[in-house]
C-alpha positions in Angstrom: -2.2 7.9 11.4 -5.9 8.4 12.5 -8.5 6.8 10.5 -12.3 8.1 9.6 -14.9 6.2 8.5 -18.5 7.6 7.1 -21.5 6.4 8.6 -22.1 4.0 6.0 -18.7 2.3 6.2 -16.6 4.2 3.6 -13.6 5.9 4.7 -12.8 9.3 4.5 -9.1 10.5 2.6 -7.4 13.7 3.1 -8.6 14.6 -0.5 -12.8 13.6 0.6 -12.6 15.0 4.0 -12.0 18.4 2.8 -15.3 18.1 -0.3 -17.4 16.7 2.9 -16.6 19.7 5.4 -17.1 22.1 2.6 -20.4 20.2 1.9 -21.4 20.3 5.6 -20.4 24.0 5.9 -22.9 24.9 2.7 -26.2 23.0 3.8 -25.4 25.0 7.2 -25.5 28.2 5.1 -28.4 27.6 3.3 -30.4 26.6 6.1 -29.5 29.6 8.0 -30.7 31.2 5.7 -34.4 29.4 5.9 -33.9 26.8 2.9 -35.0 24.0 3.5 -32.4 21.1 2.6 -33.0 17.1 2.7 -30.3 16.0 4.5 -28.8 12.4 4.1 -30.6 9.5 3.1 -31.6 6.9 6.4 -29.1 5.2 8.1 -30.6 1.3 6.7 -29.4 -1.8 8.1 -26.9 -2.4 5.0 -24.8 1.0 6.1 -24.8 -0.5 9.6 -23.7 -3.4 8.4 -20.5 -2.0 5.7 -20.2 0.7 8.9 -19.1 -2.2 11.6 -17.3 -4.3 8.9 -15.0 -1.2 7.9 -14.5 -0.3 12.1 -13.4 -3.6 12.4 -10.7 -3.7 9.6 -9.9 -0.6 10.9 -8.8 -1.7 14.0 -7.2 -5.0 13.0 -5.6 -2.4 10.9 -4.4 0.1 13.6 -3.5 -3.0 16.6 -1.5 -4.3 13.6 0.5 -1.1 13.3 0.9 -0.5 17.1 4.8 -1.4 18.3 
């Protein structure tokens, strides 16, 4: 019943988390191997924002559920 969010708000699935570990697990490759890779885009006040909206549904959410 445990619930992840993104930085920028949007939650992960069981069918995302795995694309995103897999994703994580090749940058960390390649720059092992001395590529050079961009990484992900700022954190901007907008993701903050979507970010603490989604934690807070989230634990509406999950107090909601609790017996």
């Amino acid at each position: 019943g445990a619930q992840a969010l993104k930085s920028n708000g949007q939650p992960f699935t069981p069918d995302s988390i795995g694309s995103a570990l897999a994703g994580r697990m090749v940058g960390e490759h390649l720059r092992s191997m001395g590529v050079a890779t961009s990484g992900p885009p700022p954190f901007s006040a907008a993701d903050r924002s979507r970010f603490l909206q989604a934690l807070d549904q989230a634990v509406v959410k999950a107090r909601k559920a609790a017996p």
